[in-house]
C-alpha positions as CSV (number, residue, x, y, z in Angstrom):
1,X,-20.6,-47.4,-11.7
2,X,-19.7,-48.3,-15.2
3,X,-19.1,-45.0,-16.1
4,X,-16.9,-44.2,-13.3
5,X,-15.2,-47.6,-14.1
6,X,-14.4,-46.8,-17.7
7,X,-13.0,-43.1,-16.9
8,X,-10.4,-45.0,-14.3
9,X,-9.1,-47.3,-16.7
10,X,-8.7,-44.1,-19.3
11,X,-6.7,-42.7,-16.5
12,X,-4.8,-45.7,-16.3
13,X,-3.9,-45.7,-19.6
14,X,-2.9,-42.3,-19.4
15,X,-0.7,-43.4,-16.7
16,X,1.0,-46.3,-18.6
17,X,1.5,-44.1,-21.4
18,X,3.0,-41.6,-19.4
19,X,5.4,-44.2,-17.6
20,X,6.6,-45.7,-20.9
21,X,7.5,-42.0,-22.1
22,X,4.7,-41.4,-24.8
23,X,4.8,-37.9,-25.9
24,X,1.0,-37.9,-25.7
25,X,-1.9,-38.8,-22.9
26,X,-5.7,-39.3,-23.1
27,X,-8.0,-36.8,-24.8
28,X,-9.5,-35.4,-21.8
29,X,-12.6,-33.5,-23.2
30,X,-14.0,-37.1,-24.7
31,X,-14.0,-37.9,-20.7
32,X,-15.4,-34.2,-20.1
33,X,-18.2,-34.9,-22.1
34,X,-19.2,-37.7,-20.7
35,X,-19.7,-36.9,-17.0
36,X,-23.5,-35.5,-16.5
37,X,-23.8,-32.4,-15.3
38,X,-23.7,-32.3,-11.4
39,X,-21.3,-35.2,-11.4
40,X,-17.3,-35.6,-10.8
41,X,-14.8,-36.7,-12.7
42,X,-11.9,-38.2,-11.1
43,X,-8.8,-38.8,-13.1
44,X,-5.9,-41.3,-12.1
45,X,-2.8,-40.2,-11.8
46,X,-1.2,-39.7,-15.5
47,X,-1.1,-37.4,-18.6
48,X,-4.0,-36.2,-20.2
49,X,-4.4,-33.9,-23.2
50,X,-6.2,-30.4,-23.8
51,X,-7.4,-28.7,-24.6
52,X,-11.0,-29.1,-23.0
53,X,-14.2,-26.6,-23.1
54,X,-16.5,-26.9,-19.9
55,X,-20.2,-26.2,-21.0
56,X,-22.2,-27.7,-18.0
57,X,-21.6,-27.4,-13.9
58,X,-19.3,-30.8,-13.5
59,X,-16.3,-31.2,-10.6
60,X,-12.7,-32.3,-12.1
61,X,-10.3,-33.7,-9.7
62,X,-6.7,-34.1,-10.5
63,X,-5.7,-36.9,-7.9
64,X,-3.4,-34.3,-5.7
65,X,-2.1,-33.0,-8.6
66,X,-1.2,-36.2,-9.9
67,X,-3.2,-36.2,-12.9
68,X,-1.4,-33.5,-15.4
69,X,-3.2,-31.7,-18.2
70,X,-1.2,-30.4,-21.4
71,X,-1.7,-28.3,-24.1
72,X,1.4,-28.9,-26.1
73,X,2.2,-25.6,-26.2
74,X,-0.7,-23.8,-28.1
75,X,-3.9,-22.1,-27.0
76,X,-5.4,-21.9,-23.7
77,X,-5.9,-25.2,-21.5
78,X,-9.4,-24.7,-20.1
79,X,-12.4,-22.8,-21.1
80,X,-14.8,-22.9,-18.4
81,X,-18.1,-21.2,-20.3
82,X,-20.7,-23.1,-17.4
83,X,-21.5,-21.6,-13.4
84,X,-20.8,-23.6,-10.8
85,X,-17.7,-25.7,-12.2
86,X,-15.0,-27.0,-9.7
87,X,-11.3,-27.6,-10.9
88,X,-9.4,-29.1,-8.1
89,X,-6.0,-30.7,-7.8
90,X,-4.7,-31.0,-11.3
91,X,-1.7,-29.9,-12.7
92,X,-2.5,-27.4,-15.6
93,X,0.8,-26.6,-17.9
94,X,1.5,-25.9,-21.4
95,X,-0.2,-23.1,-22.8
96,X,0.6,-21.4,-25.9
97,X,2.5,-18.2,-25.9
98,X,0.4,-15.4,-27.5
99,X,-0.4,-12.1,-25.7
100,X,-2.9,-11.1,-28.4
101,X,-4.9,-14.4,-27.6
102,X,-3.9,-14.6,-23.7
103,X,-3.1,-17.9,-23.8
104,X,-4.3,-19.2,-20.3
105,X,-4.0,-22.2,-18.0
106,X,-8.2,-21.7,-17.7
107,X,-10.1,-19.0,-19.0
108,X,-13.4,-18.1,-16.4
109,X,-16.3,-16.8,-18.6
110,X,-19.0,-17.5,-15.8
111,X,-19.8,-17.7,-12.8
112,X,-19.5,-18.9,-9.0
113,X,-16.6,-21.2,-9.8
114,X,-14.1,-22.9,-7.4
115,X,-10.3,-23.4,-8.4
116,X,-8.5,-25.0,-5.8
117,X,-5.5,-26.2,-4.9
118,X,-3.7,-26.6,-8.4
119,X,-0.4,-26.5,-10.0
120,X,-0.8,-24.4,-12.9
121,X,2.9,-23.8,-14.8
122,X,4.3,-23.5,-18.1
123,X,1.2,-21.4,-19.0
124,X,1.5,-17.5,-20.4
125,X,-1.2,-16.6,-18.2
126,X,-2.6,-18.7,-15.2
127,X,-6.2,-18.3,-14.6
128,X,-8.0,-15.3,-16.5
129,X,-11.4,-13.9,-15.1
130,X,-13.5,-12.2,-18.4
131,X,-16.8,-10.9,-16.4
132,X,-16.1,-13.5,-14.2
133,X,-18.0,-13.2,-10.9
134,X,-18.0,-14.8,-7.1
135,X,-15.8,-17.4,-7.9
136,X,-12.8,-18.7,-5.3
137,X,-9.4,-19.0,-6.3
138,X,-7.9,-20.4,-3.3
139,X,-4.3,-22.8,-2.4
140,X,-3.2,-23.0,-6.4
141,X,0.3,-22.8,-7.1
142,X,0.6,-20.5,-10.4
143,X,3.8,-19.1,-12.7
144,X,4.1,-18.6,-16.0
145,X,6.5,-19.6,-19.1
146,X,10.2,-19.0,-18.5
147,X,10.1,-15.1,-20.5
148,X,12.1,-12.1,-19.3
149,X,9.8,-10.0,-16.6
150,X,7.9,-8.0,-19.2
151,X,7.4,-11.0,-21.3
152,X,5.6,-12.9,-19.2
153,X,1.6,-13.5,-18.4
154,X,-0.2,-12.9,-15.3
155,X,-0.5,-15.3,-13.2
156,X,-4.5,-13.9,-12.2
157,X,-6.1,-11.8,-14.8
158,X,-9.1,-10.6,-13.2
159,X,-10.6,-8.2,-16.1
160,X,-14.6,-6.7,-15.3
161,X,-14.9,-9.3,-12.7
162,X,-16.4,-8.5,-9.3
163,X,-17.2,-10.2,-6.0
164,X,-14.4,-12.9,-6.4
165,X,-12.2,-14.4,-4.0
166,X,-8.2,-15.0,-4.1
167,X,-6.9,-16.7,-1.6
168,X,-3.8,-18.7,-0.2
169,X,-2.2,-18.7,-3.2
170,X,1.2,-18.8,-4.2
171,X,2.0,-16.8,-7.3
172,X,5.6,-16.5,-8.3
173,X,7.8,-15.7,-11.6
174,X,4.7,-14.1,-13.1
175,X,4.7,-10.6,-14.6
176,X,1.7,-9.5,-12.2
177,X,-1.8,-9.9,-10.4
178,X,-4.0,-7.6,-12.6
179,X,-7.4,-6.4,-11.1
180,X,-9.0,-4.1,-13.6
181,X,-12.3,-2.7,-13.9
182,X,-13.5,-5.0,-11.1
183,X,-15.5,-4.2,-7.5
184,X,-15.5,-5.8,-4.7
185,X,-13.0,-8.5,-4.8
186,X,-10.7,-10.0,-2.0
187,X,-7.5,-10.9,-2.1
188,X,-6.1,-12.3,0.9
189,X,-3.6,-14.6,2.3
190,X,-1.3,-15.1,-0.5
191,X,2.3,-15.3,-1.1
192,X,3.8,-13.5,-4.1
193,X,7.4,-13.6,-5.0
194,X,10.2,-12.7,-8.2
195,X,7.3,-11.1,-10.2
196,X,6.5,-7.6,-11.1
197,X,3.8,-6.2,-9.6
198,X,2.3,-8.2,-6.8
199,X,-1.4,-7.1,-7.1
200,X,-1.8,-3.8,-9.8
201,X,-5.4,-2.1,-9.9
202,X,-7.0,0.1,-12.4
203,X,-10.1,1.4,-12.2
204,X,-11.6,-0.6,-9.3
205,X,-13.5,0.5,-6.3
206,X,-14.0,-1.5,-2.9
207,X,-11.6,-3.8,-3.5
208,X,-9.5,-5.4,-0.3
209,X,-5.8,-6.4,-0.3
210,X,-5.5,-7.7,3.4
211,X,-2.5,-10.3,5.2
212,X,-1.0,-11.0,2.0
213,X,3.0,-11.1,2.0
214,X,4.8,-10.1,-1.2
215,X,8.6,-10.7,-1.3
216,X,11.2,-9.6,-4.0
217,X,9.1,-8.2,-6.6
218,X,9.6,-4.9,-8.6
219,X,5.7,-3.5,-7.1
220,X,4.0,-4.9,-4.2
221,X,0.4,-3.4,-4.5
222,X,-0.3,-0.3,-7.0
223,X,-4.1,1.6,-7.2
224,X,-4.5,3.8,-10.1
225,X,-7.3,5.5,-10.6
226,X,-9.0,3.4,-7.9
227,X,-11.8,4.3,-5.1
228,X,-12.7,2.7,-1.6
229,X,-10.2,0.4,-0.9
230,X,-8.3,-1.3,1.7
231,X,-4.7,-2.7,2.0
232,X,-4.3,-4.1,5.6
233,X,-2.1,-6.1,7.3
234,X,0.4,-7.3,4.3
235,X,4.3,-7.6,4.8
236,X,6.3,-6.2,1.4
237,X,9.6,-6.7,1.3
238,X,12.5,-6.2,-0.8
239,X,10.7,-4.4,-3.7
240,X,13.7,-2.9,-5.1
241,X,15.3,-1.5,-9.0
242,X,14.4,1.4,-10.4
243,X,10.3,1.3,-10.2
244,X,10.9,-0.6,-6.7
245,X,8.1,0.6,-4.8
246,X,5.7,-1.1,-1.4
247,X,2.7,0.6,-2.0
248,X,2.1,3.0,-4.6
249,X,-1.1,5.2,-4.9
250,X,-1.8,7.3,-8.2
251,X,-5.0,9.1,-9.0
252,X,-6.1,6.9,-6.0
253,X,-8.7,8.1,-3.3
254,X,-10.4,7.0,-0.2
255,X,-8.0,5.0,0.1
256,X,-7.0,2.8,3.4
257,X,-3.4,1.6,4.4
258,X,-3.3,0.0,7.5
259,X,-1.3,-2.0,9.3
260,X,1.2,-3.2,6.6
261,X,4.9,-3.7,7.2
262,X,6.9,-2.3,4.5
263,X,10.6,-2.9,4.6
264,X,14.0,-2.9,2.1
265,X,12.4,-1.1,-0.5
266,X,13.5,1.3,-3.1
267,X,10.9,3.4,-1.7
268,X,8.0,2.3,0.5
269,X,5.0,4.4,-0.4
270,X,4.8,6.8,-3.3
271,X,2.0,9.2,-3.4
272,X,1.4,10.6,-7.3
273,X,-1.6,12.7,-7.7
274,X,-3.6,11.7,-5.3
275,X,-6.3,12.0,-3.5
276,X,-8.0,13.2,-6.3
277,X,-10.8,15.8,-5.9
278,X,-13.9,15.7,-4.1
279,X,-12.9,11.7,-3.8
280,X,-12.0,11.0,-0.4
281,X,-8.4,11.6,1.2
282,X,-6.3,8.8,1.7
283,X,-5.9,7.4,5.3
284,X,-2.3,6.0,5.7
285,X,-2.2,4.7,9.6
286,X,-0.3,2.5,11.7
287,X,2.3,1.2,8.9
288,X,6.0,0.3,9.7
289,X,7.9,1.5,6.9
290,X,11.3,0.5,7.5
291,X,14.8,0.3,6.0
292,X,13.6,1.7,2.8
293,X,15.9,3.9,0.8
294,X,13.0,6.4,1.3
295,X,10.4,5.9,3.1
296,X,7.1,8.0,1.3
297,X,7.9,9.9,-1.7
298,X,4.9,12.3,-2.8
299,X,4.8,13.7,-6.3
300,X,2.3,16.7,-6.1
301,X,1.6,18.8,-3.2
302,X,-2.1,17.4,-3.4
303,X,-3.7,17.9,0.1
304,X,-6.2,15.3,1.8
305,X,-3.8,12.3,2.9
306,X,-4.2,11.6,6.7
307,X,-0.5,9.9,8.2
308,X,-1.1,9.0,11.5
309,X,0.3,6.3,13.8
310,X,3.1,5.1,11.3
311,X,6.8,4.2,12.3
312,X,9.3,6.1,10.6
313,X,12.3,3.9,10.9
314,X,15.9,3.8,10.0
315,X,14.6,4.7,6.2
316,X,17.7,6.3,4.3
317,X,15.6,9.0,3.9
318,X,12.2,9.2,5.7
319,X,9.8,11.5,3.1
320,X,10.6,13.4,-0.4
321,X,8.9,15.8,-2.3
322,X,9.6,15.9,-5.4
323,X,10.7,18.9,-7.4
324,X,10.8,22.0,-4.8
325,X,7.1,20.6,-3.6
326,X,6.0,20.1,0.5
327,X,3.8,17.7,2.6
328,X,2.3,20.3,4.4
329,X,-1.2,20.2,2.7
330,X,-1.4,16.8,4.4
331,X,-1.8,15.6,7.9
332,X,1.0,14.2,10.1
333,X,-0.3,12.9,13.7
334,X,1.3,10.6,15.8
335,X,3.9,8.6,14.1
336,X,7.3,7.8,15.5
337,X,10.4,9.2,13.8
338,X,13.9,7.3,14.5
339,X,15.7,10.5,13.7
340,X,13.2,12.8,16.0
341,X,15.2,15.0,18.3
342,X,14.2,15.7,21.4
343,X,12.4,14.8,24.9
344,X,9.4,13.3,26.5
345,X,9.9,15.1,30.2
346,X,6.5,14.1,31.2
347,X,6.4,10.4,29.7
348,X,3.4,10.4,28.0
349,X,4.8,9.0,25.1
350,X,4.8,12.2,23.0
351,X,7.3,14.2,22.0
352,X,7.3,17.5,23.6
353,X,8.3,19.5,20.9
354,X,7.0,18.7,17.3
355,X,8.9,16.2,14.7
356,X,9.9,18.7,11.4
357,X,11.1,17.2,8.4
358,X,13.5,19.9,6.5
359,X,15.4,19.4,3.3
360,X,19.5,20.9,3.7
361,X,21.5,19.3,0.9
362,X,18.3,16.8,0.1
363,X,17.1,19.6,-2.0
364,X,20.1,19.4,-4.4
365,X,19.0,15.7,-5.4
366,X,15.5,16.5,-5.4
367,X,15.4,19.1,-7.7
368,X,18.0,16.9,-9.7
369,X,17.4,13.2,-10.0
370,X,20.5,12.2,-11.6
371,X,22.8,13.7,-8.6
372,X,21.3,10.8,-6.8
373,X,24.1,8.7,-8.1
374,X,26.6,10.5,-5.8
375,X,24.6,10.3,-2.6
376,X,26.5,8.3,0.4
377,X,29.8,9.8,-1.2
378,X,32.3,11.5,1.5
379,X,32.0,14.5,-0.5
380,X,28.4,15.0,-0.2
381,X,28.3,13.3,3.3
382,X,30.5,15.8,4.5
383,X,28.6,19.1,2.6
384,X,25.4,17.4,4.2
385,X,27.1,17.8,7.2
386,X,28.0,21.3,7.0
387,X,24.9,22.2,5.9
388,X,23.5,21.2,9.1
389,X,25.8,22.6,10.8
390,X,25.6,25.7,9.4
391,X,23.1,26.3,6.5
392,X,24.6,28.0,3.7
393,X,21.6,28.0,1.8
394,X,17.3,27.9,3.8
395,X,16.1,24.6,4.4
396,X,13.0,23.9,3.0
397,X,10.1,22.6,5.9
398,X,8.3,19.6,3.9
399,X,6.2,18.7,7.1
400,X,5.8,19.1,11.0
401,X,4.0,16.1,12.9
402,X,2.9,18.1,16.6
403,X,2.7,15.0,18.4
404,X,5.4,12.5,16.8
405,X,5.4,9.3,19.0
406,X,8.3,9.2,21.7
407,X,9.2,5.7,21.7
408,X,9.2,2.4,18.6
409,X,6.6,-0.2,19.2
410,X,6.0,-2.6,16.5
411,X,3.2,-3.4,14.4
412,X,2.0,-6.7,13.8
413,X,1.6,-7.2,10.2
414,X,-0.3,-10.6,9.1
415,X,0.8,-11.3,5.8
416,X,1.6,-15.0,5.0
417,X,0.6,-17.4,2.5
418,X,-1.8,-20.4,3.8
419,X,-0.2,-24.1,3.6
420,X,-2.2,-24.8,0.9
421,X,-0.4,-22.3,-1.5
422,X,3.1,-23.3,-0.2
């Protein structure tokens, strides 16, 4: 018990010092040291001081985030080199400010960790994996330093790390959530919001993105040059300015979008050289994508992408190909179009003529990016109009769906950050 009794009254101190104003707390790696390994240390509410290196399996609890651990500004807070260490309840702030070093809240370089339900801020980066594996990241709170966008850390670095889960979190004013060179992880339930990209992968395969909701960021999920992996159930909204995208896929294959609810974006999915080949198409079923300014943009004229059971609604445009390029290489089944024109005389909830998707003045804007500026304007609204009409120049057919869907019924996207993370 002495121990135990000794590290309280540290912590109490810490407290006092921290009532009365002191720039500086207790040394908390003296107090590190001392607990054996297996055993938990629980700190009192107060300031301590960083930075501390974790070399054997021990449990630090932070007193519901009452006990706060600073850095002063320089260097990474913790370095967590033993499996099997818990980090629970603190508040975690301070870091330095160097990209070359990554200057983290806590730096993983082992194993089968838990990191829950802490307040990491003020730090460049929050928590950074480095072959990092099966650990659970679950209910923190993370941002980083106060930088412009591109200055700023990520808020989860997970670099060659694989079998992790990241979960209930809420992750907000960070630049992004980086998965690179990493299998098998799962990131679900968390709430991302005013950062950059919500969740970006490179080079990853079997990876799952599923009921996470992402709010007002430039990117909500982007796979490049990624395999195997699914993206179910989220809600992205509001990804807007001039990279705003919902979902974008490049050099990506076998690849599953599902069930997601993609709305008020600059453009909801975009589609850049992929599948590639002999990979796997890309399934992309039973998505809302709504309200976007357009709704799938698709870069090549790569064939292999299934689109089936989506809904197609009130997008500014529904689907662009870029330069003088069509969808026809890829396969349209079953969604529901809110400008589809025509009849269900039978009532079997298809259309009885196919949906086709042609360009008339679209073309112009297409093949000219910058004319963009002008759309919505009476002039063009009106030349759209007559073009319509009366075609003074052939519409191009980017894609037919045979059996478009005859009336809207919702999806129920999941995505949601748990309590914890709120």
């Amino acid at each position: 018990m002495r121990p135990q009794i000794c590290r309280n009254l540290l912590g109490l101190a810490a407290a006092a010092l921290a009532w009365t104003g002191a720039a500086f707390g207790v040394p908390l790696q003296p107090l590190v040291d001392r607990t054996p390994a297996g055993g938990t240390l629980v700190l009192a509410p107060g300031r301590y001081e960083g930075p501390v290196r974790i070399t054997r399996p021990i449990a630090i609890d932070g007193s519901g985030r009452a006990a706060l651990v600073g850095n002063g500004g320089r260097g990474t807070v913790f370095t967590v080199e033993a499996d099997g260490v818990t980090l629970r309840d603190l508040t975690i702030a301070e870091s330095g400010a160097s990209h070359d070093q990554v200057d983290a809240g806590i730096l993983l370089l082992s194993s089968r960790n838990r990191i829950v339900g802490n307040l990491i801020r003020d730090t460049l980066f929050g928590i950074d994996l480095k072959a990092s594996h099966e650990n659970l990241i679950e209910g923190n709170r993370i941002s980083s330093k106060p930088f412009e966008l591109g200055l700023r850390g990520d808020a989860i670095r997970v670099w060659a790390s694989h079998r992790n889960r990241i979960r209930g979190n809420l992750i907000h004013d960070s630049r992004d959530l980086v998965v690179w060179y990493s299998n098998d992880n799962l990131i679900e339930d968390n709430l991302g919001r005013n950062n950059r990209y919500s969740v970006h992968f490179m080079y990853g395969i079997d990876n799952d993105v599923r009921s996470n909701e992402f709010r007002h960021n430039s990117v909500g999920i982007s796979l490049m040059y990624s395999r195997n992996t699914r993206v179910t159930g989220n809600r992205i909204i509001n990804s807007l300015g001039a990279a705003g995208t919902g979902i974008g896929l490049k050099q990506a294959s076998a690849i599953t979008v599902s069930g997601n609810r993609i709305v008020y974006c600059a453009i909801g999915i975009h589609v850049d050289q992929s599948p590639m080949a002999d990979e796997g198409g890309n399934r992309i079923e039973g998505n809302e994508i709504a309200y976007n300014m357009e709704g799938i943009v698709f870069h090549s004229e790569l064939e292999g992408n299934l689109l089936r059971g989506n809904r197609f609604l009130d997008n500014l445009r529904s689907v662009i190909v870029a330069g003088n390029g069509t969808a026809l290489g890829s396969r349209w089944e079953g969604n529901y179009w809110s400008d589809y024109v025509g009849f269900d005389r039978d009532r079997d909830g298809i259309g009885d003529s196919p949906y086709r998707r042609r360009l008339f003045l679209d073309q112009l804007w297409t093949a000219y990016p910058a004319v963009k500026f002008f759309y919505g304007s009476p002039v063009l609204t009106f030349l759209d109009y007559l073009a319509r009409l009366a075609p003074f120049s052939e519409p191009r057919l980017i894609l037919e769906d045979r059996r478009p869907l005859f009336r809207y019924t919702p999806i129920a996207a999941t995505g949601g950050a748990t309590p914890a993370a709120r």
